[in-house]
mmCIF file as gemmi writes it, N, C-alpha and C atoms, coordinates in Angstrom:
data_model
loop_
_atom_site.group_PDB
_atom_site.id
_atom_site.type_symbol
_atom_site.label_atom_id
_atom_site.label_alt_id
_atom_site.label_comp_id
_atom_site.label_asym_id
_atom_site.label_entity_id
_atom_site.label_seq_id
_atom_site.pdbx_PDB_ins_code
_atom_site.Cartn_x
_atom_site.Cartn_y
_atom_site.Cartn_z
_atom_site.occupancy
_atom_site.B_iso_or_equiv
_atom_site.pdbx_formal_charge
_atom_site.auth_seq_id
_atom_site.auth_asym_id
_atom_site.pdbx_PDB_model_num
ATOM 1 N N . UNK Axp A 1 ? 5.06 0.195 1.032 1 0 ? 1 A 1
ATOM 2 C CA . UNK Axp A 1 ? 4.198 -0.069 -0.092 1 0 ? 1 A 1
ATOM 3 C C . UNK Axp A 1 ? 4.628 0.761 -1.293 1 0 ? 1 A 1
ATOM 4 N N . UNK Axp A 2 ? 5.656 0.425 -1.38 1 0 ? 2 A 1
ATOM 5 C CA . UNK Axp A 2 ? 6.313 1.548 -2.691 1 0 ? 2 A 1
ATOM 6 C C . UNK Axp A 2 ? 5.695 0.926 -4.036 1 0 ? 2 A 1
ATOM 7 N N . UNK Axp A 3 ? 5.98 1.622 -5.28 1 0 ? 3 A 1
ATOM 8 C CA . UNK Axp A 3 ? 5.548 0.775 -6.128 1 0 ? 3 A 1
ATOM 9 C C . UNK Axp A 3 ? 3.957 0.776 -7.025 1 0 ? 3 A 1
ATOM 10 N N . UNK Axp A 4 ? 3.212 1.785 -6.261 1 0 ? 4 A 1
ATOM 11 C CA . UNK Axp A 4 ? 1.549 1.692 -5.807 1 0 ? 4 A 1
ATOM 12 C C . UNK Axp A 4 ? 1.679 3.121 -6.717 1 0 ? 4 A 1
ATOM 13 N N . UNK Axp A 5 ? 2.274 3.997 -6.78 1 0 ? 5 A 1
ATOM 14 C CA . UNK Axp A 5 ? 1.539 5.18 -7.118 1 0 ? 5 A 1
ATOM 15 C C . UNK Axp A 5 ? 1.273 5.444 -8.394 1 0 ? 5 A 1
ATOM 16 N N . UNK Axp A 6 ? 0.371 5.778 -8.721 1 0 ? 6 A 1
ATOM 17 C CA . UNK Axp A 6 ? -0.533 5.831 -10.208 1 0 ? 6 A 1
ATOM 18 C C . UNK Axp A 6 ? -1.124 4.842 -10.455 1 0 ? 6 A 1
ATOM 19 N N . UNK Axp A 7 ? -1.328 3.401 -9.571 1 0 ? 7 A 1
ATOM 20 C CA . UNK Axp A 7 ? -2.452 2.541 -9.706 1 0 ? 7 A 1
ATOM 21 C C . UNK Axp A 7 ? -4.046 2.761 -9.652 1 0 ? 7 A 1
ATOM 22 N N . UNK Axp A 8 ? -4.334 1.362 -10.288 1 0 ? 8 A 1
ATOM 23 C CA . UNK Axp A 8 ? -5.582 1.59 -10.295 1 0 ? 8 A 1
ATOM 24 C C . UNK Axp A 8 ? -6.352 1.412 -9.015 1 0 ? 8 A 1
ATOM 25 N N . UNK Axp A 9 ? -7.546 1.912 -8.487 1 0 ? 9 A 1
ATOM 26 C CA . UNK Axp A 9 ? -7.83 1.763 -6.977 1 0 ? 9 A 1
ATOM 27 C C . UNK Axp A 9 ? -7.888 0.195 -6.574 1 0 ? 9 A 1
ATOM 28 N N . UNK Axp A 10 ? -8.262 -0.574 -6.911 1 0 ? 10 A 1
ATOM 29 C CA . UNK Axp A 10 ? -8.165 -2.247 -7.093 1 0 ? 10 A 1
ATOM 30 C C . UNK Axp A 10 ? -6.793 -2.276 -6.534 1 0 ? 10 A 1
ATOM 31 N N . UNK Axp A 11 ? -5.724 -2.164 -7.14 1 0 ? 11 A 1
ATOM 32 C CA . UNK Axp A 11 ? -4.571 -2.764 -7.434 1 0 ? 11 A 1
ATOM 33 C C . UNK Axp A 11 ? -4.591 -2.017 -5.752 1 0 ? 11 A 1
ATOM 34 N N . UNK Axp A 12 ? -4.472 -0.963 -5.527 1 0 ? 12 A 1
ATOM 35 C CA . UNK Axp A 12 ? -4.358 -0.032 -4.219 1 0 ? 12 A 1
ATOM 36 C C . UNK Axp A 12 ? -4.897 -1.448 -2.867 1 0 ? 12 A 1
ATOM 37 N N . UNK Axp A 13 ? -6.051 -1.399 -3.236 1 0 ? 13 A 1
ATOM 38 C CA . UNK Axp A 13 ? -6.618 -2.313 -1.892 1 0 ? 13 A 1
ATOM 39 C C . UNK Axp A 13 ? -6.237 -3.945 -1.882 1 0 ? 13 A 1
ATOM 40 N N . UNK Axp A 14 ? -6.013 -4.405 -2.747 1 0 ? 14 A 1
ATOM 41 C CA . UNK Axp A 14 ? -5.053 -5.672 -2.966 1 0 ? 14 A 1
ATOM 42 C C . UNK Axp A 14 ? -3.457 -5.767 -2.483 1 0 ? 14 A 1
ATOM 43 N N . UNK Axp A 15 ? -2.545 -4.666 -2.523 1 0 ? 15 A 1
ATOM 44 C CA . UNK Axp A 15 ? -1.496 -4.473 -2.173 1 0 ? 15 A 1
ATOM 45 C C . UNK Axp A 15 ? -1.672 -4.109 -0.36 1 0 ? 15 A 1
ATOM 46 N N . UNK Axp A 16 ? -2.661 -3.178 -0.397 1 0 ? 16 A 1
ATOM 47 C CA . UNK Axp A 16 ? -2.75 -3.146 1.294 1 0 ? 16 A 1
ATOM 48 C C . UNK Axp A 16 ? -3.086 -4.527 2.073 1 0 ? 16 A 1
ATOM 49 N N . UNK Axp A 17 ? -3.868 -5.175 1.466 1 0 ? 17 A 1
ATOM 50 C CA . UNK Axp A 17 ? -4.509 -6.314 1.942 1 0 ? 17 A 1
ATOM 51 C C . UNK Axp A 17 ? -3.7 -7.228 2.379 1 0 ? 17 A 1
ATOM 52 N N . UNK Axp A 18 ? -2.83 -7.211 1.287 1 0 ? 18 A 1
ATOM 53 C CA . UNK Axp A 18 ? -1.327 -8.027 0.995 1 0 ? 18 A 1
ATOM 54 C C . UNK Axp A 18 ? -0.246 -7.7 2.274 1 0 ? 18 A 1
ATOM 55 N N . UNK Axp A 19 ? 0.045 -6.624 2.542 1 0 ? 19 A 1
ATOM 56 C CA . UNK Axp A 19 ? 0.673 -5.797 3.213 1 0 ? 19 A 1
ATOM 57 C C . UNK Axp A 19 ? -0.053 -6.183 5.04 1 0 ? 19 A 1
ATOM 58 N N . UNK Axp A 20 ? -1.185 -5.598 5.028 1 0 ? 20 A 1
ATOM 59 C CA . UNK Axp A 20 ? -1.579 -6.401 6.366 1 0 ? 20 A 1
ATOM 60 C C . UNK Axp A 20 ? -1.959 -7.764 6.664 1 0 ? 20 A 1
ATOM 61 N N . UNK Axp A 21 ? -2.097 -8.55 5.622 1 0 ? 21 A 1
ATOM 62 C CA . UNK Axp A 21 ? -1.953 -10.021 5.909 1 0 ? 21 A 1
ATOM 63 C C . UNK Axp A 21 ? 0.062 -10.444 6.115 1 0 ? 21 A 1
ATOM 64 N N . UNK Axp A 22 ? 0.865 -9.586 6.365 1 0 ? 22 A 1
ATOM 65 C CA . UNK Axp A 22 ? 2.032 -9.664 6.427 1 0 ? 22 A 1
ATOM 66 C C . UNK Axp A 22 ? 2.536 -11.127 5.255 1 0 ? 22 A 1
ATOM 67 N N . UNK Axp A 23 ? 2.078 -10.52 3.617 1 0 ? 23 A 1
ATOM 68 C CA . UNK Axp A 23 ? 2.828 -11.424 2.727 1 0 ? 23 A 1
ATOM 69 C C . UNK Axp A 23 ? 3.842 -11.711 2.563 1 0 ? 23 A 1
ATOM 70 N N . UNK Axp A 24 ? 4.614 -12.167 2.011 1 0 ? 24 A 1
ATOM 71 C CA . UNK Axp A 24 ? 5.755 -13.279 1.511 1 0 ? 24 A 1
ATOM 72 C C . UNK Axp A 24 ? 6.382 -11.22 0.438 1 0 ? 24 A 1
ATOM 73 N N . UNK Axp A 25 ? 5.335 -11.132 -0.409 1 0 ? 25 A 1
ATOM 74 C CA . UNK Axp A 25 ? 5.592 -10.356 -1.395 1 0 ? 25 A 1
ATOM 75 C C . UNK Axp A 25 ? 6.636 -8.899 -0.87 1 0 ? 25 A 1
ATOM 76 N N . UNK Axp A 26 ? 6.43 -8.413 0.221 1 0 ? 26 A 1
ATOM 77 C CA . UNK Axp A 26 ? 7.27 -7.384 0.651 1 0 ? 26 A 1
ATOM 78 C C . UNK Axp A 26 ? 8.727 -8.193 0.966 1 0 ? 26 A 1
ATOM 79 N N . UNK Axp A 27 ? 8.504 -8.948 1.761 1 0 ? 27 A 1
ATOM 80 C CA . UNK Axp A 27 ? 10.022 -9.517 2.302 1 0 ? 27 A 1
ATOM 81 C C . UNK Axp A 27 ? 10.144 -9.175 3.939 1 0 ? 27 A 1
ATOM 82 N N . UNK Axp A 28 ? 11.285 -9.502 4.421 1 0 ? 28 A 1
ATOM 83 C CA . UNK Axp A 28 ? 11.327 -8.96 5.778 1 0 ? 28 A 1
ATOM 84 C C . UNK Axp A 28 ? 11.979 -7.863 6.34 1 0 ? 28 A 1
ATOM 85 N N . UNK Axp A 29 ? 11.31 -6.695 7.335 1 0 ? 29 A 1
ATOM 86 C CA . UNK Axp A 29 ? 12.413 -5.307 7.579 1 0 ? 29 A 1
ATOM 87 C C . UNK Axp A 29 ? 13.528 -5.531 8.45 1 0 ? 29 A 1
ATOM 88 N N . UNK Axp A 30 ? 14.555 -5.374 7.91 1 0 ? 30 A 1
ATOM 89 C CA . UNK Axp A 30 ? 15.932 -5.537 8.761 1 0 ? 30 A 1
ATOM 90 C C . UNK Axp A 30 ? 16.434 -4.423 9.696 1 0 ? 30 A 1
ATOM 91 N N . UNK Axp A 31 ? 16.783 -4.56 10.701 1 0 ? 31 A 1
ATOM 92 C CA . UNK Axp A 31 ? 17.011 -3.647 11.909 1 0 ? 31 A 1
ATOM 93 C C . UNK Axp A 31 ? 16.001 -2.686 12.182 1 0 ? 31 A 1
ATOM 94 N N . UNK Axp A 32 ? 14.965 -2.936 12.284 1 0 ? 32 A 1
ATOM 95 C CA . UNK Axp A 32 ? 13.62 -2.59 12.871 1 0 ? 32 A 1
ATOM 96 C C . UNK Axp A 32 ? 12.935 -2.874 13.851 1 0 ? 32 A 1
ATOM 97 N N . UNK Axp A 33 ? 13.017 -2.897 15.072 1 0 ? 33 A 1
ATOM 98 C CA . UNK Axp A 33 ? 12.914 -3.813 16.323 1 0 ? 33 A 1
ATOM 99 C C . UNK Axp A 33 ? 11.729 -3.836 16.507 1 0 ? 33 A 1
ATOM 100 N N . UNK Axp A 34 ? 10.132 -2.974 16.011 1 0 ? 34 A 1
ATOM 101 C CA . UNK Axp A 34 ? 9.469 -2.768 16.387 1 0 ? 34 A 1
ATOM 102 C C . UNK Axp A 34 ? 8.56 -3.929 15.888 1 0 ? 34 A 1
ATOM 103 N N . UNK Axp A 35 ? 7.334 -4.1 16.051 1 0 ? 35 A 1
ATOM 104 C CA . UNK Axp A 35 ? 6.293 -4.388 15.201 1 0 ? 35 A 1
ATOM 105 C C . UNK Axp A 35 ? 5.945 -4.441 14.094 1 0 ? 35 A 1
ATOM 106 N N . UNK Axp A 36 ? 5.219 -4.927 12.676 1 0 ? 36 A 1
ATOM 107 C CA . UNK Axp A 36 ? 5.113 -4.456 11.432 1 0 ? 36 A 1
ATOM 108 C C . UNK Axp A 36 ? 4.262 -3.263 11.574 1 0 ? 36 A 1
ATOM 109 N N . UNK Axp A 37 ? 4.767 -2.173 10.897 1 0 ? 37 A 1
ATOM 110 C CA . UNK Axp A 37 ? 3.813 -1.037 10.957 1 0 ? 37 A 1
ATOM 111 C C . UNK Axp A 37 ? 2.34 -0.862 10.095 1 0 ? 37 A 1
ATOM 112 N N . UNK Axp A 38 ? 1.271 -0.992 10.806 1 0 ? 38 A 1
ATOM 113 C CA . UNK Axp A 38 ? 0.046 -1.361 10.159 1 0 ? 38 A 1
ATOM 114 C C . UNK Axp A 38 ? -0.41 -0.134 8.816 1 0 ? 38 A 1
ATOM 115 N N . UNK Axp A 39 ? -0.742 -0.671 7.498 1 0 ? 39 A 1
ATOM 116 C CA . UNK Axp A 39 ? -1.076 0.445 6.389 1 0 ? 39 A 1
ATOM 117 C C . UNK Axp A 39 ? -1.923 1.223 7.288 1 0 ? 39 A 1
ATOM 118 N N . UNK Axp A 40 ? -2.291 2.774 6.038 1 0 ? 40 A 1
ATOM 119 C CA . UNK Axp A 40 ? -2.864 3.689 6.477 1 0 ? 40 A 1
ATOM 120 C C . UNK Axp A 40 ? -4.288 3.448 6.066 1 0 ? 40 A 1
ATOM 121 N N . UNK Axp A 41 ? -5.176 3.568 6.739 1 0 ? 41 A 1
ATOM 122 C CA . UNK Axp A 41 ? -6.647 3.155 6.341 1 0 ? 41 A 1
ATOM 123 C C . UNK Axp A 41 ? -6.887 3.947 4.99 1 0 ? 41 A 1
ATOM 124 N N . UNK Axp A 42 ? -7.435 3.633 4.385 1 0 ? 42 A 1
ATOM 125 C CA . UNK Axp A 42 ? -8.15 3.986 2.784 1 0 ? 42 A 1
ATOM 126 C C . UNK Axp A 42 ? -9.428 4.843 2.849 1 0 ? 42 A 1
ATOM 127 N N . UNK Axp A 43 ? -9.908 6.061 1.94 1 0 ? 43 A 1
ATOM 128 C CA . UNK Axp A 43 ? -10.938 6.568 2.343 1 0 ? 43 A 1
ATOM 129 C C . UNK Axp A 43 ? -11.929 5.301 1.735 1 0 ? 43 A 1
ATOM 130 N N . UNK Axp A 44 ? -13.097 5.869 2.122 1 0 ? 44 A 1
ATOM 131 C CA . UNK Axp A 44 ? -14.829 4.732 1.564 1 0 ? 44 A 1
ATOM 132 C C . UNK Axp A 44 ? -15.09 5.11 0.518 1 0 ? 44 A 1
ATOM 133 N N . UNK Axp A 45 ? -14.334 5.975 -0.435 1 0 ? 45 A 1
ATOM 134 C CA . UNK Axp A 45 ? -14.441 6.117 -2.006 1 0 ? 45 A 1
ATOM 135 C C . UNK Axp A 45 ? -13.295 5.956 -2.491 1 0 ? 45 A 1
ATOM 136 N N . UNK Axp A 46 ? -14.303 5.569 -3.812 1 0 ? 46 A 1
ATOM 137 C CA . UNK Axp A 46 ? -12.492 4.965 -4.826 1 0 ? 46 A 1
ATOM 138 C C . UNK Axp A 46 ? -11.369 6.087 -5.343 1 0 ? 46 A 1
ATOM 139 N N . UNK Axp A 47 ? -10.182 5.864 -5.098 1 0 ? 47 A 1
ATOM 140 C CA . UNK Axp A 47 ? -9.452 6.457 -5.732 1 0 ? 47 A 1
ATOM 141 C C . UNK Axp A 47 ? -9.3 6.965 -6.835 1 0 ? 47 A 1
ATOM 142 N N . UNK Axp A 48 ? -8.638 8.069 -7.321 1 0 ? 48 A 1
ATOM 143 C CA . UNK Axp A 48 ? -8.895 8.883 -8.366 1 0 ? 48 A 1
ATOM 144 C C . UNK Axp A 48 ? -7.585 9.024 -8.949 1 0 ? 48 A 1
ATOM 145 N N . UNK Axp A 49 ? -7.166 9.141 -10.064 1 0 ? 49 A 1
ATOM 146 C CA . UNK Axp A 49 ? -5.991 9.717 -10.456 1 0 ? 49 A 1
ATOM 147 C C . UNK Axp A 49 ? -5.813 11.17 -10.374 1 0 ? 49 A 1
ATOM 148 N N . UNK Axp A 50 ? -4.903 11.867 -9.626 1 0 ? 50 A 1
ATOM 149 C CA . UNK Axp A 50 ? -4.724 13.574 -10.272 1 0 ? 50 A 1
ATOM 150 C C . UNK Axp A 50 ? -4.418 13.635 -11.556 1 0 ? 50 A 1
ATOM 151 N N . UNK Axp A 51 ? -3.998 13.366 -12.068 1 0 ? 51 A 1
ATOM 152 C CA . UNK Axp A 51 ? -3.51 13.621 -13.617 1 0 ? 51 A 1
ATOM 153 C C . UNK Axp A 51 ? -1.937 14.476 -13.51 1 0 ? 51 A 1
ATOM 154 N N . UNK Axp A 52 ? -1.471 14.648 -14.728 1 0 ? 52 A 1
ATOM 155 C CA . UNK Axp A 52 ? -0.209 15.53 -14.643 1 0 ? 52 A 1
ATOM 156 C C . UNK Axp A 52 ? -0.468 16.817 -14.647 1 0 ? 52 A 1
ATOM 157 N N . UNK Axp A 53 ? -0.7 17.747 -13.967 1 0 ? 53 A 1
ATOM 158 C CA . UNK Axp A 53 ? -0.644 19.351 -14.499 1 0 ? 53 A 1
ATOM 159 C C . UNK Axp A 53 ? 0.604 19.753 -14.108 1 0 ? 53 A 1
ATOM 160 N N . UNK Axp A 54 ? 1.127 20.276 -15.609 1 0 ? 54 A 1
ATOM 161 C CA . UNK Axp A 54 ? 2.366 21.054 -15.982 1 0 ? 54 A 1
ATOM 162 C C . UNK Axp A 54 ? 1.801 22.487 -16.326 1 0 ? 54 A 1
């Protein structure tokens, strides 16, 4: 699920959704013998941005 970081929490649970409905949108893993590896569950509150601290 590359691609995701600094989204908005929406965009976050749409891409997972995407991801465990095994979409078209990732493509297929080559020399991977296993199973698709299932996303990581999401906490029950929305995501937050950290912000940049420099």
């Amino acid at each position: 699920m590359s691609g995701i970081i600094g989204r908005p929490h929406e965009d976050i649970i749409q891409t997972r959704d995407e991801w465990q409905a095994a979409s078209d949108r990732f493509g297929a893993v080559e020399g991977y013998p296993g199973d698709r590896l299932p996303a990581p569950e999401l906490p029950g509150i929305p995501l937050k941005p950290r912000g940049n601290k420099r």
